[in-house]
C-alpha positions as CSV (number, residue, x, y, z in Angstrom):
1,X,24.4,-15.1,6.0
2,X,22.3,-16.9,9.1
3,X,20.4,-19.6,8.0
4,X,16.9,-20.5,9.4
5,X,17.0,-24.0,10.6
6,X,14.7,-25.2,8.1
7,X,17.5,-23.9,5.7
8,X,19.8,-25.8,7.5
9,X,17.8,-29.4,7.6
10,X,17.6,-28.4,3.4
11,X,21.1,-28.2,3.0
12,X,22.1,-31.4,5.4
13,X,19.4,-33.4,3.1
14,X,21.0,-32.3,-0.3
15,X,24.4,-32.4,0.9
16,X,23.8,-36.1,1.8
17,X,22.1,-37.1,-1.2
18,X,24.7,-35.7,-3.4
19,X,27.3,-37.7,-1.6
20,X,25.2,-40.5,-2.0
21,X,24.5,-39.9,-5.8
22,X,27.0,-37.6,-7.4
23,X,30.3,-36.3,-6.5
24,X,30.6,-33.1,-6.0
25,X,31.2,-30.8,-8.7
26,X,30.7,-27.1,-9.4
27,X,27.1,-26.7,-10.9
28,X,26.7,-29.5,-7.7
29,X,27.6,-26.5,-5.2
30,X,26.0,-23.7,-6.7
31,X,22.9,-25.6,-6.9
32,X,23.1,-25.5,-3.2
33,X,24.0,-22.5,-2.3
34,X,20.8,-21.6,-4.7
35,X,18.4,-23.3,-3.0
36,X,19.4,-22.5,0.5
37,X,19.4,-18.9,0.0
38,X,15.5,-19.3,-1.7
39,X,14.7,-20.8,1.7
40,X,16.2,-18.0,3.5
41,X,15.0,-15.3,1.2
42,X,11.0,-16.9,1.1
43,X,11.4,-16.7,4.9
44,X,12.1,-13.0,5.1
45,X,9.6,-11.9,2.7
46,X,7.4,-13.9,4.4
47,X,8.3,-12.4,7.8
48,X,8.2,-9.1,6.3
49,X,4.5,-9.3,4.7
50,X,2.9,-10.4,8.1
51,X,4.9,-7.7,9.7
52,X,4.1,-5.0,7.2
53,X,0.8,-5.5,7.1
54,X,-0.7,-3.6,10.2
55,X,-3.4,-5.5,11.9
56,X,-7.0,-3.1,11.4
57,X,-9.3,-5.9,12.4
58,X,-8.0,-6.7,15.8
59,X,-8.6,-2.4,16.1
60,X,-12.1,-3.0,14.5
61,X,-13.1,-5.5,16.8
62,X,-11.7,-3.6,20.1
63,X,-13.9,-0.9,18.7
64,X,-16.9,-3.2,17.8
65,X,-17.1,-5.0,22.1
66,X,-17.0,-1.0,23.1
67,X,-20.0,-0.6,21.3
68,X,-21.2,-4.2,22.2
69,X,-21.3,-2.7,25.7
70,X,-22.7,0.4,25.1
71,X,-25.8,-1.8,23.8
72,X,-26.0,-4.0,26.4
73,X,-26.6,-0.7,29.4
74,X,-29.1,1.6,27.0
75,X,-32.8,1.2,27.0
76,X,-33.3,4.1,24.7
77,X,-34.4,2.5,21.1
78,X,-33.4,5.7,19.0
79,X,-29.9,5.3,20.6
80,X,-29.7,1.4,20.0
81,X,-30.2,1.8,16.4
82,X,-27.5,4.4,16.5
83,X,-25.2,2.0,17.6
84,X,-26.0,-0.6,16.3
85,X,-25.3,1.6,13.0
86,X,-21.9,2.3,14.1
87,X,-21.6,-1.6,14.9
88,X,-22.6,-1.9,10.9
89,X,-19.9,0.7,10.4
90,X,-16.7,-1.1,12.0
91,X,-18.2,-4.8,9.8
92,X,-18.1,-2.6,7.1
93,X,-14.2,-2.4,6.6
94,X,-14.1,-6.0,6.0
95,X,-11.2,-5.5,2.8
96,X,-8.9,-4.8,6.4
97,X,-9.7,-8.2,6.7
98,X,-6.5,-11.4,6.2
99,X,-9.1,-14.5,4.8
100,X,-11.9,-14.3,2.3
101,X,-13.5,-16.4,5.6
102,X,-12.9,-13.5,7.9
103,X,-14.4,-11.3,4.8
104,X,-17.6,-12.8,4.7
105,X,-18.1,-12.8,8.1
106,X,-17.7,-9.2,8.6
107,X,-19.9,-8.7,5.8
108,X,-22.7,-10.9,7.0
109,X,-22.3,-9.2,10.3
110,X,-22.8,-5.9,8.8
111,X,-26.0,-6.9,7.3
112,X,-27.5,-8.8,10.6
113,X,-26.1,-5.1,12.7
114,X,-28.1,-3.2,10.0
115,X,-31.2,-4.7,10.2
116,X,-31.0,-4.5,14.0
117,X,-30.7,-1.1,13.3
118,X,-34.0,-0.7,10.7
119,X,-35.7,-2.4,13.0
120,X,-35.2,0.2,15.6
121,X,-35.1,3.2,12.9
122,X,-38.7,2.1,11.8
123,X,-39.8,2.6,15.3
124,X,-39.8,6.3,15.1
125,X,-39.8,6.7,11.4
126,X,-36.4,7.8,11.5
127,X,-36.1,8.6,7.5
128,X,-32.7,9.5,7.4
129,X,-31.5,6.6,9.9
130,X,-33.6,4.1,7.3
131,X,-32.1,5.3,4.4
132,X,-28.7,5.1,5.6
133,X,-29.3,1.6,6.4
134,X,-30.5,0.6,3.0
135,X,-27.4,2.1,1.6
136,X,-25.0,-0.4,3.5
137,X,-27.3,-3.1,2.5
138,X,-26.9,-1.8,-0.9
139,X,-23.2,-1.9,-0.9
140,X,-22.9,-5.2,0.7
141,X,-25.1,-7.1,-1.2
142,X,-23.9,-5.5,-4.1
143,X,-19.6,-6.8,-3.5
144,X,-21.6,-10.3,-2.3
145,X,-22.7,-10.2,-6.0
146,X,-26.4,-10.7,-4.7
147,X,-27.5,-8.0,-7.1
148,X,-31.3,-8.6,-7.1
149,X,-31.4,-7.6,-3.4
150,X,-28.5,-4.6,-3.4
151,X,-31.2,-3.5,-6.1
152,X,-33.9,-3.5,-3.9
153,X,-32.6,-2.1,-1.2
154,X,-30.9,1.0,-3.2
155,X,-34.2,1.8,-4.7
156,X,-35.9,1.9,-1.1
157,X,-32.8,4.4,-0.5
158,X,-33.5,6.5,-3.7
159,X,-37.5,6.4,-3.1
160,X,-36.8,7.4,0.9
161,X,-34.6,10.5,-0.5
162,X,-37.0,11.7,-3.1
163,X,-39.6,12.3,-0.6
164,X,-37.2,14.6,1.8
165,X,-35.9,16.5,-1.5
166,X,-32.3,15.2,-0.6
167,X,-30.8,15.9,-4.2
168,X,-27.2,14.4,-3.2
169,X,-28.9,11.4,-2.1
170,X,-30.9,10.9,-4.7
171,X,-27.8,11.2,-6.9
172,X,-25.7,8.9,-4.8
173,X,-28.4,6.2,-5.0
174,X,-28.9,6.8,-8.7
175,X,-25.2,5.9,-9.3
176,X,-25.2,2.8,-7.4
177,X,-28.1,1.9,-8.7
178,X,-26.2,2.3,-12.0
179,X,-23.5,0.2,-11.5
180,X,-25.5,-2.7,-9.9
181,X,-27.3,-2.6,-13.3
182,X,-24.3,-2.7,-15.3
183,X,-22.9,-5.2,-13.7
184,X,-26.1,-7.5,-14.9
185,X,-25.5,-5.9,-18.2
186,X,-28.2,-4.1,-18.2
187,X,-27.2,-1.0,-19.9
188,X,-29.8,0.7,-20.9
189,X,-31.3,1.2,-17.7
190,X,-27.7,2.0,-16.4
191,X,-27.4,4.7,-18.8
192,X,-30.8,6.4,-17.8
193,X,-29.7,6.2,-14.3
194,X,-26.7,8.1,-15.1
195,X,-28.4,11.0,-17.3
196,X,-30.5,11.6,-14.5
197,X,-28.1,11.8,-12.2
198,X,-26.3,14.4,-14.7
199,X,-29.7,16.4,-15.3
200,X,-30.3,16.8,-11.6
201,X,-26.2,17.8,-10.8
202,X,-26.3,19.8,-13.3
203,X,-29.8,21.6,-13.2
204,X,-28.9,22.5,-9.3
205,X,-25.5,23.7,-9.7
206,X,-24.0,20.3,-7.9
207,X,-20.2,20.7,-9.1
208,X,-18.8,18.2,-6.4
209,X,-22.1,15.5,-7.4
210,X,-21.6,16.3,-11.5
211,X,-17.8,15.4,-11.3
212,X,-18.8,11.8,-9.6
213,X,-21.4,11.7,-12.4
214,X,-18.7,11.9,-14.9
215,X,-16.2,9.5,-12.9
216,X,-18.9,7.2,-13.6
217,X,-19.8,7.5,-17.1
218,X,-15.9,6.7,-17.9
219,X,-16.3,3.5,-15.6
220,X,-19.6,2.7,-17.2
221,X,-18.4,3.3,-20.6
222,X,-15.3,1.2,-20.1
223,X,-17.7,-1.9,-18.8
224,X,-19.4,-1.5,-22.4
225,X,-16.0,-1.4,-24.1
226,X,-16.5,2.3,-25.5
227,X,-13.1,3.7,-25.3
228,X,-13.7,7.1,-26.3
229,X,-16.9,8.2,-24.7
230,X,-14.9,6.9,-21.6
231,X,-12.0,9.0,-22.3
232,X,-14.4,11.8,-22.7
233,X,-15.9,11.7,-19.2
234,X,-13.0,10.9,-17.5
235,X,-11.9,14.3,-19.4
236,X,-14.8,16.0,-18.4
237,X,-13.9,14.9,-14.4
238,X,-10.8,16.1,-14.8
239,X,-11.4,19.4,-16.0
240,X,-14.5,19.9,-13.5
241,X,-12.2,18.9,-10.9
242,X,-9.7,21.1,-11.7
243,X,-12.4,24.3,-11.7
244,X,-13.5,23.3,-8.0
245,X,-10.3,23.3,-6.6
246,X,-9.2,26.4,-8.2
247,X,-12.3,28.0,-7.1
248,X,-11.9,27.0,-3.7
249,X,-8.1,28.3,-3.8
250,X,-9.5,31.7,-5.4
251,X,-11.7,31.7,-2.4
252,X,-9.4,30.8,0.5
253,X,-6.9,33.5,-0.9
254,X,-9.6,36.2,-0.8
255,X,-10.5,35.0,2.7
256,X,-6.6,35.7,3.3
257,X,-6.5,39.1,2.0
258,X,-10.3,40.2,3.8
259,X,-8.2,38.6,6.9
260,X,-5.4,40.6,6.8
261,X,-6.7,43.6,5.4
262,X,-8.7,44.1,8.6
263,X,-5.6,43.0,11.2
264,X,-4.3,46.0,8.8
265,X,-7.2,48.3,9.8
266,X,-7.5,47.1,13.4
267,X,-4.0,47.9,14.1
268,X,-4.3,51.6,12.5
269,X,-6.9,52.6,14.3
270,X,-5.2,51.5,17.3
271,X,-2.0,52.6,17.0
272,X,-3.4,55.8,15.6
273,X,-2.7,58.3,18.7
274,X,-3.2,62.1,17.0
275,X,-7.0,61.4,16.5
276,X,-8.1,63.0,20.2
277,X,-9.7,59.9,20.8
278,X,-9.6,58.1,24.3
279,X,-8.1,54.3,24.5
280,X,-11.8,53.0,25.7
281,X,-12.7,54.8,22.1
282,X,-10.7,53.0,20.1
283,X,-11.4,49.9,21.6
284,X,-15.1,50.3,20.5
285,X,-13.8,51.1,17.3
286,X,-11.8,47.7,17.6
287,X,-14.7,45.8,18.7
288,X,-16.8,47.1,15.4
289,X,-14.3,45.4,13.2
């Protein structure tokens, strides 16, 4: 076994003050040996960690002075609020970050990017763009725990999606809006959130949007400490889950079989050579497939 050299200084420093102190003996030695294999041991792991851990926010930022550039040479507003969106969009993976430091700066520079944007989004009444934007706000006020303003801004996003008919949306903003209430306990009002989000899934025949629904009565449900209602929706996910994906496997399997069914056909009718037809015949024949 190597030992680092601060290992080393540990050892001469013990070895020292036990000849100074105490002869040696055998709990003496392995007492030692103990502590100079913790050193050695606490340096690998922590050589390992910062090795394993690969480094996103040095890739963030690379991508973030690209776009930086891009802003600096377009004059175009509607394409400055676009990047300045997917400037938001890099902050926005601040849990890549090391420090809670580095953290909150990405997070406060996701807010400043996103209002950039609104500001040019407003300019053209860009509804979609707007709405967007109010959901990051939403979702970083919200982890900041500054819950009256991720409230305000998710309701501008539900109102915003109302108006264009965007059911997904209006679902999407209905459940954050749900767990920034329960989060200041205010369950009743979470709860009406989340049976109108269930009424308009389930009313429009939104599979993928009523199994979120249900994800999130279990994690509402387990806030309030009711262990079997939560067990119930998380059963209800489950099982709604489970129908989509078999659905979608029924589905690709009959695409499968229509697929090769007609290779099947096509290469009949062109291998076919007893039917008097000519080769520029069969090709039309080919083509109709």
């Amino acid at each position: 076994m190597i030992l680092s050299i601060k290992a080393r200084l540990l050892w001469l420093f013990f070895v020292n003050l036990m000849n100074t102190f105490m002869p040696y003996t055998r709990k003496t030695i392995l007492l030692l040996l103990f502590l100079c294999s913790s050193c050695v041991l606490f340096a690998s792991t922590t050589k390992v960690d910062s090795l394993g851990t690969p480094d996103q926010t040095t890739s963030n930022l690379n991508t973030i002075d690209s776009l930086k550039k891009q802003l600096s040479v377009v004059e175009d507003d509607s394409l400055k609020a676009l990047i300045y969106s997917k400037i938001a969009a890099q902050y926005l993976k601040y849990d890549s970050t090391a420090t809670k430091k580095e953290r909150h700066t990405f997070q406060n520079e996701a807010i400043t990017n996103t209002l950039s944007a609104i500001h040019h989004y407003s300019k053209y009444d860009d509804s979609v763009g707007l709405r967007n934007s109010f959901d990051v706000l939403a979702r970083v006020y919200h982890t900041q725990h500054k819950y009256i303003q991720a409230k305000w801004f998710i309701i501008q996003s539900n109102s915003i999606s109302r108006v264009i008919n965007d059911n997904p949306n209006i679902i999407a903003s209905l459940l954050e809006m749900a767990s920034i209430k329960a989060d200041i306990k205010d369950y009743k009002l979470a709860l009406r959130d989340l049976n109108e989000a269930l009424a308009i899934s389930s009313k429009n025949h939104m599979t993928a949007q009523e199994a979120d629904v249900q994800l999130h009565y279990a994690m509402f449900y387990n806030v309030v400490k009711n262990t079997e209602k939560a067990a119930a929706a998380m059963k209800r996910y489950t099982a709604i889950n489970d129908s989509v994906k078999r659905d979608n496997e029924a589905r690709t399997l009959a695409k499968l079989k229509t697929t090769d069914s007609l290779q099947q056909v096509k290469k009949k009718v062109y291998m076919s050579s007893n039917d008097g037809k000519s080769f520029s015949t069969k090709m039309v024949l080919l083509s109709t497939l």
